[in-house]
N, C-alpha and C positions, 0 to 999 in steps of 0.2 A: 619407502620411497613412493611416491604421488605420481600417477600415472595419469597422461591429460586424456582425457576424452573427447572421442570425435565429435560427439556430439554435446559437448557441454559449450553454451554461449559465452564468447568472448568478449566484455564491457571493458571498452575504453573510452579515456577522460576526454572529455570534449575541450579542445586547446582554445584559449579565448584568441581573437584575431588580433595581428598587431598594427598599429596605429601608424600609418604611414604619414611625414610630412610635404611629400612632395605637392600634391594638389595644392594643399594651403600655399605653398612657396608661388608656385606658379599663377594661382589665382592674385598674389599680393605683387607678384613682378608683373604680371598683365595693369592691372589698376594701376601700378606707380609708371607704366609705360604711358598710360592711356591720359595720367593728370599732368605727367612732359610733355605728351605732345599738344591736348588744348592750353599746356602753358604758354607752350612756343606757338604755337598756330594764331591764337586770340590774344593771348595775353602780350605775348614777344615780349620771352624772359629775355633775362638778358644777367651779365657776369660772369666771373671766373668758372664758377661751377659748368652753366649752361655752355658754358664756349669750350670747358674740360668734358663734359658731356656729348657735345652733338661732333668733338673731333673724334671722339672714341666711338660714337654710333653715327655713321654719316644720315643727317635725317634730311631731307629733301625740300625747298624752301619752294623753288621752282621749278618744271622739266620745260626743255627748250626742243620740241620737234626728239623729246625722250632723252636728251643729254639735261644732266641733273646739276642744279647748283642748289651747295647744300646752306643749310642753314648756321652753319659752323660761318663758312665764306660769309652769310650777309653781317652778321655778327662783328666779324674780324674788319671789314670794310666800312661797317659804320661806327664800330669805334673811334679807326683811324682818321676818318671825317669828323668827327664830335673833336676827336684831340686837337685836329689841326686847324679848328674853326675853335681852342680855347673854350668848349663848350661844356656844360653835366649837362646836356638834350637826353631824352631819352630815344631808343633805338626808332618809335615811329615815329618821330619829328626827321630821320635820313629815308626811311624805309623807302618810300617812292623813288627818290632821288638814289640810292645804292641799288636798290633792286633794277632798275632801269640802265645803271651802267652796265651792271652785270651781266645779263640780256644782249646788252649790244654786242659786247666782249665776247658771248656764248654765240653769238651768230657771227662775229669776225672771225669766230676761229671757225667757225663750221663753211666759211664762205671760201677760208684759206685750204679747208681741206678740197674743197670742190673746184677748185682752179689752182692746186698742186703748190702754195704757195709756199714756203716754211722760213723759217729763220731760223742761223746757227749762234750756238754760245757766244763763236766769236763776234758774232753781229750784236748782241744783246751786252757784252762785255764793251764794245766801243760805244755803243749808245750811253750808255753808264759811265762812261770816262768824258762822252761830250759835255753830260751834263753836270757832272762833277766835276769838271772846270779847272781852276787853279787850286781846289782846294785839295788836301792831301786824303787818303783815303780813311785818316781817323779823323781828321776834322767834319770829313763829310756822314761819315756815322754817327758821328755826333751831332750835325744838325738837323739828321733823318729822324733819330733816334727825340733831338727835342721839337721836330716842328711837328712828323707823323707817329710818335711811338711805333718806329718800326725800329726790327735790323737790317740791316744793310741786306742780306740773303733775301730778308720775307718785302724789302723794297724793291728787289731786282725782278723776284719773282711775279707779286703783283703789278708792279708799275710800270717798271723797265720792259720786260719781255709784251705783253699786251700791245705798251705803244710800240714798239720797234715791229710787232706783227702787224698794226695795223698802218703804221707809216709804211710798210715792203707793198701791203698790197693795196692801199691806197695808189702807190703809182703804178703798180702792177694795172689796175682797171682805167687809170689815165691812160694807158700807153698800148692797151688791149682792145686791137683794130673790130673784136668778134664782138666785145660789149660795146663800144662805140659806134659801132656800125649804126642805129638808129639816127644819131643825131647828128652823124656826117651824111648820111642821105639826106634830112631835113635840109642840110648846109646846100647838098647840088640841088635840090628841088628851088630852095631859094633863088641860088644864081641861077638855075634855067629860065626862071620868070623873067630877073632882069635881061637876059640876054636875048629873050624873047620878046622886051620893048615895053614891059612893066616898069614903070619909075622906080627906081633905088628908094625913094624915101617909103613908096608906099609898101614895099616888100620889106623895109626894114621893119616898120610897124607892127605887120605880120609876123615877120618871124625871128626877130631880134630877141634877145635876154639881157640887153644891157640898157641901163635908164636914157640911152642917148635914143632907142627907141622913139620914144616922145618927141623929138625932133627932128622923127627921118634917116636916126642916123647918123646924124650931126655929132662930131665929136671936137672941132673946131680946126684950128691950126695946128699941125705937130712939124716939127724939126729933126735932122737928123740925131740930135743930143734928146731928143725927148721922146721918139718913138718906143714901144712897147716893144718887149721882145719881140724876136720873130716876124715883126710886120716890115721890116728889111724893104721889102717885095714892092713898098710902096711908093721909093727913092725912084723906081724904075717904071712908073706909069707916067703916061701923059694926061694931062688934063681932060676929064670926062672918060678917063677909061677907067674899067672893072678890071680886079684881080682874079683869079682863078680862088679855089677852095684853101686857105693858109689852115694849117695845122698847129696848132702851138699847146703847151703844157696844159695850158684849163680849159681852151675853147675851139672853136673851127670857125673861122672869120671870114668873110669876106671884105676888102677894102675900094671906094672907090678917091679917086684923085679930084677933087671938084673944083677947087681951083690952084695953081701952084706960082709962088710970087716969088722971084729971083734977085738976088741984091750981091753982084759978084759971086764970092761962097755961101751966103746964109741962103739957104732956102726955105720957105714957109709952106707948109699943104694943106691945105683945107678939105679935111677929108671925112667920109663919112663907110661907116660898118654895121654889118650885120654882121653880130654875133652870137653862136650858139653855143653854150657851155656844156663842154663835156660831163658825163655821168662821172658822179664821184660815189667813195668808198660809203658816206653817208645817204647818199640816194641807195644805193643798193642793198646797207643797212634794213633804212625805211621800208625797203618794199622786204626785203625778208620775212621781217619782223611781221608786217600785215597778212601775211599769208605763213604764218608759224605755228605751230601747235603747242599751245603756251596753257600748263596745266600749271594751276599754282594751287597751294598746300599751306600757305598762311591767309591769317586775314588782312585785307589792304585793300584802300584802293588805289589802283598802280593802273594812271596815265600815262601810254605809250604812244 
């Protein structure tokens, strides 16, 4: 029997090394990553695939002030726009025009977070039954389905909910005395002038928003059957007198009575306004937008 020795040297086989595939995998998923996204960025792929693609990896078309809209969304929105315009456009003949809705959409919502606005299901559910009308709920899937290639879910989601949020806070900033506060101050700054012995016409000119401006104000005769909402106020002046500041749904008025002609019942006024139109959901839109931190991640050129 073979007895080892301490000191006899021990030779072993040198194992050859084994050939791992992961680098190669990863370097071939990094490249097929990198020819997606200059396809989408420059190229703006577009199809089945790319829309089954960028829903499965949200890839990012634009950030809005860091909230992302993806490039799946521009996609799906400028189809629906190519269908309903009967169109084979390809994806940058909408780009500008989708990408800019979208935008708007992403600062309503962001406007609605900041003045607590929200809308529930059930408000989004009667919006969707107003404008579906008399028709029954398969007839109207069916002409979603042939005017927008949508379904009824992905037309509530995109269409319906969006407007029903920005119809809530539309009049939310109508009716919000903190955001209106500018241009009812303008409105007393106006009437202080007049009642400080500045001419009505010349003050209209100055600070008017309606084309009667150009005439001082002049808006001509109105009757009790043809006065505007809200200017009521105006039945109850005497000839050459000013109203006080009238508040109404779009504007802050002022009215004056210049001359008023009596024929039994019919009454005629000759009457003249400065009017200052309240801030709406689209002014405040605009100025968001101009002061938004707007990083985009495709090629376009997108006029805002």
């Amino acid at each position: 029997m073979r007895m080892e020795n301490e000191n006899e040297v021990k030779i072993y086989k040198k194992k050859r090394p084994r050939f791992s595939p992961w680098p190669a995998l990863s370097l071939v998923v990094v490249i097929f990553f990198i020819v997606v996204w200059y396809g989408i960025a420059y190229w703006h792929w577009d199809g089945p695939g790319t829309r089954f693609f960028t829903y499965i990896f949200p890839i990012p078309a634009v950030t809005v002030n860091g909230s992302m809209i993806t490039y799946h969304d521009l996609l799906v929105r400028t189809k629906t726009l190519s269908w309903s315009h009967k169109s084979d456009s390809k994806i940058e003949d909408f780009l500008e025009q989708v990408m800019k809705t979208l935008i708007e959409q992403k600062v309503i919502e962001q406007l609605a977070v900041k003045y607590k606005v929200t809308i529930t299901d059930e408000e989004i559910k009667t919006a969707l039954q107003d404008i579906q009308s008399a028709l029954s709920e398969k007839e109207f899937e069916k002409k979603i389905q042939e005017e927008m290639n949508m379904s009824l879910r992905t037309f509530s989601h995109q269409v319906i909910e969006p407007l029903t949020l920005a119809q809530k806070l539309g009049r939310f900033v109508r009716e919000d005395k903190e955001i209106q506060e500018t241009v009812f101050l303008r409105a007393k700054e106006a009437l202080g002038r007049v009642k400080n012995g500045e001419s009505f016409s010349s003050v209209a000119v100055l600070y008017s928003e309606d084309p009667s401006l150009r005439e001082g104000g002049d808006i001509g005769y109105l009757t009790p059957l043809t006065l505007p909402e809200g200017w009521d106020v105006l039945l109850e002046l005497k000839e050459e007198e000013v109203s006080d500041v009238i508040e109404t749904n779009d504007a802050f008025t002022i009215l004056k009575a210049t001359w008023i002609v009596s024929s039994g019942e019919n009454v005629q006024i000759r009457t003249q306004a400065i009017i200052l139109k309240k801030l709406t959901l689209e002014n405040l839109v605009k100025d968001a937008i101009s002061v938004s931190i707007l990083n985009y991640y495709i090629d376009g050129d997108f006029a805002l």
